[in-house]
MARDOBA-775962 format. One record per residue (C-alpha): residue number from 0; residue in one letter; x, y, z. Coordinates in steps of 0.1 Angstrom, whole numbers. Layout:
<tikols>
+-----+----+-------+-------+-------+
|   i | aa |    c1 |    c2 |    c3 |
+-----+----+-------+-------+-------+
| NUM |  a |     X |     Y |     Z |
...
+-----+----+-------+-------+-------+
</tikols>
This chain:
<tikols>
+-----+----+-------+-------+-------+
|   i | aa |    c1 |    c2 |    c3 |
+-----+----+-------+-------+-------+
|   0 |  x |     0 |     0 |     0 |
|   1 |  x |    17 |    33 |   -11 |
|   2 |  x |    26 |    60 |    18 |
|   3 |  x |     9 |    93 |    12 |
|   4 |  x |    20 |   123 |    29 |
|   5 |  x |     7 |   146 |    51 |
|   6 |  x |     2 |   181 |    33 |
|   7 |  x |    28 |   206 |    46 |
|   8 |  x |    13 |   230 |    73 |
|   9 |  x |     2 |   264 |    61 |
|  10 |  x |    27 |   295 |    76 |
|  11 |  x |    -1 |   301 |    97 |
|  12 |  x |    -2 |   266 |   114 |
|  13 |  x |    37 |   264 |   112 |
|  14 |  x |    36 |   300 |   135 |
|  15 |  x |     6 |   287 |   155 |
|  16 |  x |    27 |   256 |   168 |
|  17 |  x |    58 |   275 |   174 |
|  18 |  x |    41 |   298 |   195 |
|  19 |  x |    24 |   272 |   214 |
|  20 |  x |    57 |   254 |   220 |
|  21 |  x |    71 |   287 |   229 |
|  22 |  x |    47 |   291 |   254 |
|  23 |  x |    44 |   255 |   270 |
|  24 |  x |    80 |   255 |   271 |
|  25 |  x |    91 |   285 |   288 |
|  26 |  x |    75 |   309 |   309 |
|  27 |  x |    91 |   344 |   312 |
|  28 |  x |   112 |   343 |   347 |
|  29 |  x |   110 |   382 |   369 |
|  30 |  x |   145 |   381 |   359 |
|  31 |  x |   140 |   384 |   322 |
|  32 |  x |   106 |   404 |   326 |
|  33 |  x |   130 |   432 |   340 |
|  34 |  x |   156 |   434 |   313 |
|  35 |  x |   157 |   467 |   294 |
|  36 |  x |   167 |   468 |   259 |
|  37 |  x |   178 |   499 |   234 |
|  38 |  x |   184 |   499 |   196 |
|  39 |  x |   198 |   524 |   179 |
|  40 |  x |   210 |   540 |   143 |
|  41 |  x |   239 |   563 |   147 |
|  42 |  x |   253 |   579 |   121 |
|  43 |  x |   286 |   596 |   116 |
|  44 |  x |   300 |   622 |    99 |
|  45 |  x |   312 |   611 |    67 |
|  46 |  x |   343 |   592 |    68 |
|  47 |  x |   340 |   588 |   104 |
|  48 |  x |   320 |   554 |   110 |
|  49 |  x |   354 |   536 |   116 |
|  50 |  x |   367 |   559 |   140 |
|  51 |  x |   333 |   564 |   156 |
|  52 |  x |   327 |   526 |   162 |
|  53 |  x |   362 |   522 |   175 |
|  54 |  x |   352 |   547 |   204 |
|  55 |  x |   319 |   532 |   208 |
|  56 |  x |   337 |   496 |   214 |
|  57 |  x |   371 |   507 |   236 |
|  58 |  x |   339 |   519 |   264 |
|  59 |  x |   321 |   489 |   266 |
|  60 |  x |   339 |   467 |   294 |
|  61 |  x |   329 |   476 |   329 |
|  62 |  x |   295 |   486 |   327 |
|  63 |  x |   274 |   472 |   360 |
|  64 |  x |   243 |   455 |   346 |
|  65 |  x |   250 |   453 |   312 |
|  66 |  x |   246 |   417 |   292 |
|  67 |  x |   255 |   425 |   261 |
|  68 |  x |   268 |   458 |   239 |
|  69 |  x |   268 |   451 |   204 |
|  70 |  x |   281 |   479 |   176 |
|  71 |  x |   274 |   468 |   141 |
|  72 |  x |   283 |   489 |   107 |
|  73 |  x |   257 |   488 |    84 |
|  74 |  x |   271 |   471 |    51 |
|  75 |  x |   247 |   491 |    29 |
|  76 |  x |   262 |   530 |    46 |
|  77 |  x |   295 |   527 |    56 |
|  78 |  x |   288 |   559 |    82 |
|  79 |  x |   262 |   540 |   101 |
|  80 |  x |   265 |   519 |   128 |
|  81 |  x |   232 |   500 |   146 |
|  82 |  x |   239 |   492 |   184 |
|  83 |  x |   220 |   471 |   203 |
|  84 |  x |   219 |   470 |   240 |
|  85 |  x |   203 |   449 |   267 |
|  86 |  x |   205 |   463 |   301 |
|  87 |  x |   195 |   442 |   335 |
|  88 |  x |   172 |   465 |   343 |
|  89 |  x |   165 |   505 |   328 |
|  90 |  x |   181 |   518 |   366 |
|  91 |  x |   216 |   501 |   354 |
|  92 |  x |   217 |   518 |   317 |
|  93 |  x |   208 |   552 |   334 |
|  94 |  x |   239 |   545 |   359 |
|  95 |  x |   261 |   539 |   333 |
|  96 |  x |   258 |   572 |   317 |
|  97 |  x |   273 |   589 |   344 |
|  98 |  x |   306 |   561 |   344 |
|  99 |  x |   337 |   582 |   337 |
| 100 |  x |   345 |   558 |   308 |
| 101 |  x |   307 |   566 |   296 |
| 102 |  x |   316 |   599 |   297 |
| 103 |  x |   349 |   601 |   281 |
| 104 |  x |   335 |   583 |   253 |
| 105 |  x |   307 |   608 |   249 |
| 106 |  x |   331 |   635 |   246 |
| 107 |  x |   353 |   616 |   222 |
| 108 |  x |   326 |   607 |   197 |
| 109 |  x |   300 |   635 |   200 |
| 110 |  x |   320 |   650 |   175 |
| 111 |  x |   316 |   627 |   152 |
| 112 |  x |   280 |   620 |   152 |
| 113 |  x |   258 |   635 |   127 |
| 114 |  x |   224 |   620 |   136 |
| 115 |  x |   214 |   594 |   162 |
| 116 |  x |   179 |   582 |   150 |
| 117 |  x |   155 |   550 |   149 |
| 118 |  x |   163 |   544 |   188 |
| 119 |  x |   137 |   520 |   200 |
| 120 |  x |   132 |   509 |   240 |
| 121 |  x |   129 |   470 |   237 |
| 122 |  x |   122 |   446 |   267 |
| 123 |  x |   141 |   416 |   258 |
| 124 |  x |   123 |   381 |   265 |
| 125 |  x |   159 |   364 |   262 |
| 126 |  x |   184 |   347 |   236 |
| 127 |  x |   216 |   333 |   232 |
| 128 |  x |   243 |   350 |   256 |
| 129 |  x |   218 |   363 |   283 |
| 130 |  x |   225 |   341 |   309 |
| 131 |  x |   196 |   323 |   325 |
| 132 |  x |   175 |   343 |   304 |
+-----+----+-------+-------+-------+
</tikols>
């Protein structure tokens, strides 16, 4: 008797089971209901991405209650850089702004900013390199 297959699920019923596994299999945990997340588009003045993500990244060690500090140029714009940050809780990415590394790297790269736009507040639900989140 020949096999026949099961029709492959609709994109609707392929998201409608993820979700449900999502939620079976994890619920969110205070620690990761508490986590504060910014993503932004910076861009430089031109010529300046380079030099301006070098400053972003010599701060970024050091910071209380930060779990991860990514700066990513933009492939498309070699003046923009997107960086994505996820904070344990808003409290610590308020402290850090007054760090004296913070500040000095303020200073340092103001100058070569010429717009910081697209920032969105996130509140990330976890991932890969978050801990126990």
């Amino acid at each position: 008797m020949p096999q026949t297959r099961s029709p492959a699920p609709t994109r609707r019923q392929a998201l409608a089971g993820a979700a449900a596994s999502l939620a079976a299999g994890s619920a969110l945990t205070q620690e990761t209901a508490s986590m504060y997340g910014l993503i932004g588009k910076m861009t430089a003045r031109p010529g300046q991405g380079a030099a301006l993500a070098q400053v972003l990244l010599e701060g970024v060690s050091g910071m209380p209650g930060c779990l991860s500090y990514v700066v990513a140029a933009d492939p498309a714009a070699p003046d923009v850089l997107w960086i994505t940050e996820v904070w344990e809780t808003g409290e610590a990415h308020r402290a850090s702004l007054s760090l004296p590394s913070v500040q000095a790297a303020i200073a340092r790269g103001r100058p070569m900013i010429a717009a910081l736009e697209s920032v969105a507040q996130t509140q990330p639900l976890g991932g890969h390199g978050l801990g126990g989140a």
